[in-house]
Backbone bond lengths (Angstrom), bond angles and torsions (degrees), N, CA, C in turn:
res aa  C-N    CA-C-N  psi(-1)  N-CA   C-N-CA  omega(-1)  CA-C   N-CA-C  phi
1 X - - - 1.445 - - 1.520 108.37 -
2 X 1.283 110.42 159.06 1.406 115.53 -167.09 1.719 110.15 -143.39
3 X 1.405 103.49 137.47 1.493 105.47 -155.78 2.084 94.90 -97.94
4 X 0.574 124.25 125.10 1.911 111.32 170.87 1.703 107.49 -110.70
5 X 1.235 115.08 134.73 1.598 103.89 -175.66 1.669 86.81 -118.50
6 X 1.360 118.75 169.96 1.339 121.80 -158.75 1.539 89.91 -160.32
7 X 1.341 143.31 108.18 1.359 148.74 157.87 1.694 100.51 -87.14
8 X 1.290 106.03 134.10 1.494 120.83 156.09 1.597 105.19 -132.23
9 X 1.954 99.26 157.79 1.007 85.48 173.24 1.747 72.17 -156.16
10 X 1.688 100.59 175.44 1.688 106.40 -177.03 1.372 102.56 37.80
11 X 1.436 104.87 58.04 1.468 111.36 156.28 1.672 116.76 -68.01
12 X 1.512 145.96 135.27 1.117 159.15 172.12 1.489 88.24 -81.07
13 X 1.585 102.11 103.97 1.739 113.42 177.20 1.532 103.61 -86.61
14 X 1.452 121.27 -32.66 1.530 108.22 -163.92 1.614 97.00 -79.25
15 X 1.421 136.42 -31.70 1.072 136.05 165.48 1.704 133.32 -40.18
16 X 1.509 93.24 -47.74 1.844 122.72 165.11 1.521 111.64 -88.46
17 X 1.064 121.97 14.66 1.724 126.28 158.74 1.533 105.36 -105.81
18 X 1.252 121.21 -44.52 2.001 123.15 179.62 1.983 81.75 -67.49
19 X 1.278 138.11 -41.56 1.403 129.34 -169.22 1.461 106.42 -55.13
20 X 1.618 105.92 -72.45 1.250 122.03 -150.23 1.974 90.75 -80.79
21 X 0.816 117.59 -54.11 1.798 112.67 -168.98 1.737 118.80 -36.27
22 X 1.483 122.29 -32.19 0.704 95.57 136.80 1.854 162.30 -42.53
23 X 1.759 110.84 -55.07 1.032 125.42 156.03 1.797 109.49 -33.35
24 X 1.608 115.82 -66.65 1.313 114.55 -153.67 1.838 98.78 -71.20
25 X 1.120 110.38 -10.83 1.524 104.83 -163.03 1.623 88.13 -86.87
26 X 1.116 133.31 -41.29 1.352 145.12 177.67 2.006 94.77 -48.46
27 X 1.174 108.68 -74.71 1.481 103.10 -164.38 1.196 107.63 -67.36
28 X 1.768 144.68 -14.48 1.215 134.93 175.36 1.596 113.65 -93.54
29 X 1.095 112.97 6.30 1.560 116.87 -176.68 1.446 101.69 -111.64
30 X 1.715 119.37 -10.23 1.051 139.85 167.47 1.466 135.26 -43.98
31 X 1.974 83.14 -57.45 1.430 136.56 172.66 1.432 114.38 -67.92
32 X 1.323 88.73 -40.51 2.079 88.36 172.82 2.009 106.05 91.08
33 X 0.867 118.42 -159.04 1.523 129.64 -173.79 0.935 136.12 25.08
34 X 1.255 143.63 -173.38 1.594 132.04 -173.36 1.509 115.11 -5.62
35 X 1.442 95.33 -75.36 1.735 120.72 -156.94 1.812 94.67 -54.83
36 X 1.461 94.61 -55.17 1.857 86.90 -167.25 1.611 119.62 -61.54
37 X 1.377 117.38 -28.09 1.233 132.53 148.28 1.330 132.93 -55.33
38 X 1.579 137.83 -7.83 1.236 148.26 -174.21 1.851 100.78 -109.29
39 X 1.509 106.95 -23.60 1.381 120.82 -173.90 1.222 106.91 -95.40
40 X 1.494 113.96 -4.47 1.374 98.75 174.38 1.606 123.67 -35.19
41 X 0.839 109.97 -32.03 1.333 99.46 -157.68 1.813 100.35 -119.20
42 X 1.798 116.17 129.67 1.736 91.69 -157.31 1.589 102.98 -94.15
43 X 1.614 111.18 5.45 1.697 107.47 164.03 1.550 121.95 -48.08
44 X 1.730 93.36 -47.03 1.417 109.16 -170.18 1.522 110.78 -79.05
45 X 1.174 132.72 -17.67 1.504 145.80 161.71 1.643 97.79 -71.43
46 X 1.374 141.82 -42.77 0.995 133.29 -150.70 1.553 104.20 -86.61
47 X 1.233 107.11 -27.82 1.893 113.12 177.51 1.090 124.79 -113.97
48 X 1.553 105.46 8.69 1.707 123.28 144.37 1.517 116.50 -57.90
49 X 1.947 90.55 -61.59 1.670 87.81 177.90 1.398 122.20 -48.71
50 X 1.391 123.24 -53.84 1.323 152.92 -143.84 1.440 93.46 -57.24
51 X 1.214 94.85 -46.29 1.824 124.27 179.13 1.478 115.91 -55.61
52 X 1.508 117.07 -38.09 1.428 115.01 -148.57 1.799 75.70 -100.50
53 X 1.200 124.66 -42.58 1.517 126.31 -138.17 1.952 93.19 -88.03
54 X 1.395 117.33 -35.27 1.556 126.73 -177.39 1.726 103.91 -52.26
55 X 1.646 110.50 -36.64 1.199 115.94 -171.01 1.934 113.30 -86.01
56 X 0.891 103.05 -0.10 1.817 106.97 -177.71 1.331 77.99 -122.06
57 X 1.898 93.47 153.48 1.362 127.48 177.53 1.504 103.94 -88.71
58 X 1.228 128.49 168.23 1.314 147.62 -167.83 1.588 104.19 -60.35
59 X 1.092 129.12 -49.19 1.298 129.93 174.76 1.638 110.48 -65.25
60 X 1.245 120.30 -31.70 1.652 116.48 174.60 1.544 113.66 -82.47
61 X 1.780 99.97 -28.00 1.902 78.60 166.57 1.297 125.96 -90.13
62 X 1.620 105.59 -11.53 1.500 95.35 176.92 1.795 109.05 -63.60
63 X 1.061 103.06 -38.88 1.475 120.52 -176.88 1.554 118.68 -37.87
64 X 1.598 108.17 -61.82 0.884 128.26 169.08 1.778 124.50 -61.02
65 X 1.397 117.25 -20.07 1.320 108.30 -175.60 1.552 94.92 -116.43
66 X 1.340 116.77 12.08 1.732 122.48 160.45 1.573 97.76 -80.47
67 X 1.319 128.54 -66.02 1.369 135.71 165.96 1.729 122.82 -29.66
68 X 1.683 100.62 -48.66 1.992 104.97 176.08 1.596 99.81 -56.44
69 X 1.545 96.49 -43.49 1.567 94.69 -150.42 1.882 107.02 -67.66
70 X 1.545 100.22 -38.35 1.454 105.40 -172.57 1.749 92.35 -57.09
71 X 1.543 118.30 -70.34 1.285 102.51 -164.77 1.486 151.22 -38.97
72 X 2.001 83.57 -17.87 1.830 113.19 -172.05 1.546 97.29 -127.81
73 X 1.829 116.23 57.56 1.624 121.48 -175.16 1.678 76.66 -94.33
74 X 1.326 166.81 -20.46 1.041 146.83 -171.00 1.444 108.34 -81.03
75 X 1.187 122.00 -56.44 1.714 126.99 149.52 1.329 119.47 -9.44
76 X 1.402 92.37 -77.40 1.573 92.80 177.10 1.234 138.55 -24.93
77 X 2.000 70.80 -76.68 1.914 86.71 178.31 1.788 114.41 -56.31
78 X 1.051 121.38 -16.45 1.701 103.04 172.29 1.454 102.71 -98.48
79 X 0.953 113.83 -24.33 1.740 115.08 155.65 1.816 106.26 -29.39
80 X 1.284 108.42 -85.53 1.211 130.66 -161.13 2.076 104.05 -64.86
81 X 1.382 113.13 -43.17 1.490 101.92 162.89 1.221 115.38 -72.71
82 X 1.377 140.31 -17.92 1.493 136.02 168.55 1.496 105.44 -59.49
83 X 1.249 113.12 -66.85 1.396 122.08 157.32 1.380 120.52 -27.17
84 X 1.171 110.85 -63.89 1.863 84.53 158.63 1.188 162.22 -82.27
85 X 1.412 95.33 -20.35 1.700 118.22 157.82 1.208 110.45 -59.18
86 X 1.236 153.06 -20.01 1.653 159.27 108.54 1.083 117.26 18.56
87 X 1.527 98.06 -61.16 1.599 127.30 -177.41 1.528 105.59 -105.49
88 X 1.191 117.03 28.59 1.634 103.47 164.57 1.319 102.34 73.90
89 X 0.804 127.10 -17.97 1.788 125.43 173.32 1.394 128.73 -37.09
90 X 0.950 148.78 67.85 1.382 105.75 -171.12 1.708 108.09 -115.03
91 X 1.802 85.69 150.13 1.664 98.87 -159.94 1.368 100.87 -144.51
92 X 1.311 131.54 163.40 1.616 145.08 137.08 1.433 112.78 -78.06
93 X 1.149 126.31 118.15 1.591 137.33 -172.05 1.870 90.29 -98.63
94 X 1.219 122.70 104.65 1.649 130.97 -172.52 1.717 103.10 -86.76
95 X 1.579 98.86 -33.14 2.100 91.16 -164.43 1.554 82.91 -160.60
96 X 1.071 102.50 140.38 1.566 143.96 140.79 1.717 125.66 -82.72
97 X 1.287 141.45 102.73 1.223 129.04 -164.98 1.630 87.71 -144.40
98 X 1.585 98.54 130.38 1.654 114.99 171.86 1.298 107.02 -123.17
99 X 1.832 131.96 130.39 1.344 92.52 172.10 1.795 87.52 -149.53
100 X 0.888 141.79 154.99 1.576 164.72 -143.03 1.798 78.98 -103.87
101 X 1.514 113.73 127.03 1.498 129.40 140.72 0.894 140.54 -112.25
């Protein structure tokens, strides 16, 4: 088994909200009710985020998308083996780990 660590930093959030909004609009429409119904549409999810994330300082969004990511580490990880089987890869993705430093 093999461990990969990945540091980012000055992440481009409005860039990774048009990324990820898709994904989240997918799992809350999933979910059904209000929320997945308000997401219909992932423009309007996309300048929600844009919205929520412009107003926290750098330390609260990293924070916060250490937290998305932990809650949606199952995502990921087939995220990230889809992603490689793409590329011919093929792998078992074991852990997903995000964590704020």
């Amino acid at each position: 088994m093999l461990e990969i660590r990945v540091l980012l930093s000055d992440v481009d959030y409005d860039t990774a909200c048009e990324k990820i909004a898709p994904l989240l609009a997918d799992i809350m429409q999933e979910k059904g009710g209000i929320v997945g119904a308000a997401v219909g549409k992932r423009e309007r999810l996309v300048a929600f985020l844009r919205r929520v994330l412009r107003k926290k300082n750098q330390v609260e969004r990293d924070r916060w998308v250490a937290e998305l990511a932990t809650k949606h580490r199952t995502v990921l990880m087939k995220k990230a083996a889809d992603l490689a089987a793409e590329q011919g890869v093929d792998v078992r993705v074991c852990d997903v780990a995000v964590r704020q430093l």
